[in-house]
VMD Tcl script that builds the backbone (N, CA, C; Angstrom):
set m [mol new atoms 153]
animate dup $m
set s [atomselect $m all]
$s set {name element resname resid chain x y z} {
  {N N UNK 1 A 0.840 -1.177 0.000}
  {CA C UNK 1 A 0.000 0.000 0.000}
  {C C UNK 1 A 0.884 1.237 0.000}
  {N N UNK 2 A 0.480 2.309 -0.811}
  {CA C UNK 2 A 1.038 3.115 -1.203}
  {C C UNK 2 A 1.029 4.246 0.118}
  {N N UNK 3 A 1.847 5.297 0.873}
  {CA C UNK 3 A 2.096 5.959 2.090}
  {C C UNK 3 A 0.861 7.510 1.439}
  {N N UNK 4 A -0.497 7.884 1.676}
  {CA C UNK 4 A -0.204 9.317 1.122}
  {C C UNK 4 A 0.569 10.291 1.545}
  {N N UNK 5 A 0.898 11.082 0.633}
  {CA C UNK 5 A 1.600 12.598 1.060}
  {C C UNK 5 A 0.776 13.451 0.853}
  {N N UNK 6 A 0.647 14.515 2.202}
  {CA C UNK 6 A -0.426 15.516 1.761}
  {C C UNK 6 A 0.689 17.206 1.972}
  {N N UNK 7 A 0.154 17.441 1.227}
  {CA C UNK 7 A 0.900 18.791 0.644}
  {C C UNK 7 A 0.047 20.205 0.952}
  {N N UNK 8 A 0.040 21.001 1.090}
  {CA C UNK 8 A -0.954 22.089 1.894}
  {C C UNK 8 A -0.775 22.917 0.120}
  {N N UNK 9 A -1.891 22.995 -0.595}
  {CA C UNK 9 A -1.954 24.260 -1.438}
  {C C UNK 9 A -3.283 24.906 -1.355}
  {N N UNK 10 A -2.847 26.070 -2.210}
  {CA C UNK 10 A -4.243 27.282 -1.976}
  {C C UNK 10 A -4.888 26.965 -3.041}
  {N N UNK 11 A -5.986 27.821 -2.575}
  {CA C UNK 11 A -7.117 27.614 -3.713}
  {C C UNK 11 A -6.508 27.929 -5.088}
  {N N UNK 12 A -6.009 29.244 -5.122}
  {CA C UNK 12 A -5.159 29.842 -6.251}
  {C C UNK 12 A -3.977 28.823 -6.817}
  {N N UNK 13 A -3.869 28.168 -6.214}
  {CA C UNK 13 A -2.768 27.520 -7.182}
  {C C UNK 13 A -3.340 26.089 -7.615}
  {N N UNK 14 A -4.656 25.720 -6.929}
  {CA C UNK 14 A -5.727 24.554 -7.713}
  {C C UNK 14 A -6.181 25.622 -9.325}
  {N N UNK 15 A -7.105 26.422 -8.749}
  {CA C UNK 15 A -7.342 27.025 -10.036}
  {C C UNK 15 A -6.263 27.446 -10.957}
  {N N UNK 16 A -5.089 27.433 -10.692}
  {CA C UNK 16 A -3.982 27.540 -11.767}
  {C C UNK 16 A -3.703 26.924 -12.274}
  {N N UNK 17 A -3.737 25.516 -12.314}
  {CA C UNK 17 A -3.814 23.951 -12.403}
  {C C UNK 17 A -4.433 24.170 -13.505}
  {N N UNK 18 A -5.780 23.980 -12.968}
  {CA C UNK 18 A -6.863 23.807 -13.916}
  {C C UNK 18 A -6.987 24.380 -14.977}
  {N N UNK 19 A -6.659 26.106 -14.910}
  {CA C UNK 19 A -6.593 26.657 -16.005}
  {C C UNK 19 A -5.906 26.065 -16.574}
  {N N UNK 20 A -4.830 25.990 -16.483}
  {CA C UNK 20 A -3.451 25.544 -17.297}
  {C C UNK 20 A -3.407 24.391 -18.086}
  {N N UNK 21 A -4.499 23.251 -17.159}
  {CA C UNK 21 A -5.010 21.842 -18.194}
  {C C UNK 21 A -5.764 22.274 -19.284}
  {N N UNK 22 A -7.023 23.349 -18.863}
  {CA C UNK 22 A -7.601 23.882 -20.082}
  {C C UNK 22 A -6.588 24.104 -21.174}
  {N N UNK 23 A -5.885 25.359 -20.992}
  {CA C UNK 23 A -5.018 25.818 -21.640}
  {C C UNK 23 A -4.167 25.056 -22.816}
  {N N UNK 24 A -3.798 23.692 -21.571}
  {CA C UNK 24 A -2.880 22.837 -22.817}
  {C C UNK 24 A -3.680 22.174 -23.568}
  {N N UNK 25 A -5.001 21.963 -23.315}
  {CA C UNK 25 A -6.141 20.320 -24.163}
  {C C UNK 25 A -5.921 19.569 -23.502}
  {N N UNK 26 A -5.735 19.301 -22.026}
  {CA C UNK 26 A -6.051 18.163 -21.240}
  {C C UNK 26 A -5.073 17.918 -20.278}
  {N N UNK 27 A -5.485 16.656 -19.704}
  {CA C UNK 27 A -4.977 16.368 -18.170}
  {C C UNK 27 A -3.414 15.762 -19.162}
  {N N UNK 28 A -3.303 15.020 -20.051}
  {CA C UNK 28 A -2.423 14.180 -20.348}
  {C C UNK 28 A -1.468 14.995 -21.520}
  {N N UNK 29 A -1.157 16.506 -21.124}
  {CA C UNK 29 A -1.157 17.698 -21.966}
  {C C UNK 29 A -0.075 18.381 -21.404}
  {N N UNK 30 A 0.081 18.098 -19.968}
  {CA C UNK 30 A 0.960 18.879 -18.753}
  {C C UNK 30 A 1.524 17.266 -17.508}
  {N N UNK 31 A 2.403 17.985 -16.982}
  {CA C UNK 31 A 3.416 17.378 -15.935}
  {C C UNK 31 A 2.022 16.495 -14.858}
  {N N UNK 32 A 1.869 15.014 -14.730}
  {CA C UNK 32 A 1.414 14.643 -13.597}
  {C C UNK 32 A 0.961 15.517 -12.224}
  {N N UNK 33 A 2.266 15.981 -12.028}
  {CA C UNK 33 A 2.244 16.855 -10.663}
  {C C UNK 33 A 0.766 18.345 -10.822}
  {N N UNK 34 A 0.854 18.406 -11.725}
  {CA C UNK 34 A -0.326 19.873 -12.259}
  {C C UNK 34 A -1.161 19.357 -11.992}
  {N N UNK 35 A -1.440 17.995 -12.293}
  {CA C UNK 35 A -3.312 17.155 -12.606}
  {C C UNK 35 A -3.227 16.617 -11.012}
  {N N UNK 36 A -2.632 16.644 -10.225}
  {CA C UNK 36 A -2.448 16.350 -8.850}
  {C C UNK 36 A -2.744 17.685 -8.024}
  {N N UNK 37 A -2.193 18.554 -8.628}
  {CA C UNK 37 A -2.975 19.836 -8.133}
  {C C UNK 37 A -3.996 20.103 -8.386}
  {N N UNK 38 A -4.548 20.160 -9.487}
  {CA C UNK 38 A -6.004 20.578 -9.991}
  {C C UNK 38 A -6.837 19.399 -9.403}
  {N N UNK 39 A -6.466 18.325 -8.907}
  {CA C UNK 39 A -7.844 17.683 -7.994}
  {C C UNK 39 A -7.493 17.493 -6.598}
  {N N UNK 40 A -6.801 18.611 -6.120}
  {CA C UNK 40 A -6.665 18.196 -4.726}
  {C C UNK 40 A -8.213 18.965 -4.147}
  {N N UNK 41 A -8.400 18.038 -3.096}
  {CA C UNK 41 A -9.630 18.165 -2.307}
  {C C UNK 41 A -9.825 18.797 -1.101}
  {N N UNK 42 A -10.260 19.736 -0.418}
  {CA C UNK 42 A -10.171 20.327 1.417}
  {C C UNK 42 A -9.994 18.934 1.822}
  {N N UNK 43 A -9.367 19.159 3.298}
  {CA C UNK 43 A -9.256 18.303 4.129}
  {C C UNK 43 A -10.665 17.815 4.843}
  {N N UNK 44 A -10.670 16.545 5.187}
  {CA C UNK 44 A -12.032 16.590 6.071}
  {C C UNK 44 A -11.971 17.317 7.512}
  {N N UNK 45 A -12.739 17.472 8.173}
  {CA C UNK 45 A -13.091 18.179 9.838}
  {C C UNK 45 A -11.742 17.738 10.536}
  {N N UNK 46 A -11.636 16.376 10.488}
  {CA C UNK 46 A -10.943 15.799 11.394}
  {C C UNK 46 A -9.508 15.978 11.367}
  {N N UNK 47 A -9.293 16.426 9.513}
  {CA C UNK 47 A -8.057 16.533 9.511}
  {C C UNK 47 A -7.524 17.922 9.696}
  {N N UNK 48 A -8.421 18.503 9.639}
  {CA C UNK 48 A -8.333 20.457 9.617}
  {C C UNK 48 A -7.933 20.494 10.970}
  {N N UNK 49 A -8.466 19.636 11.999}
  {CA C UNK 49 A -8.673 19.448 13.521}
  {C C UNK 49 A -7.124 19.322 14.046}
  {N N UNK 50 A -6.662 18.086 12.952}
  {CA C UNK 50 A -5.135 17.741 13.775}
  {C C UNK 50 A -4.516 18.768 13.298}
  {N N UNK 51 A -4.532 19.731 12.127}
  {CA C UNK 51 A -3.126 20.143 11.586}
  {C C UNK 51 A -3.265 21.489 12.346}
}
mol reanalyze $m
mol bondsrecalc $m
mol representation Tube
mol addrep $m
């Protein structure tokens, strides 16, 4: 099983992502790491709680 790593980014740099997939024609268009940004998700309660 794979360890996750969670990485703290802002909203602004999800939506930069995203634009930027637009921009190129797709997820498979730009660097892995971009399409990892553009779907990162808020933390749940619990995790907002510990950090």
């Amino acid at each position: 099983m794979k360890d996750k790593h969670y990485v703290k980014v802002t909203r602004d740099q999800v939506q930069s992502a995203r634009a930027l997939i637009d921009f190129s024609g797709g997820e498979d268009k730009v660097d892995p790491v971009i399409v990892k940004i553009a779907r990162a998700q808020r933390p749940t309660r619990p995790q907002r709680a510990a950090s």
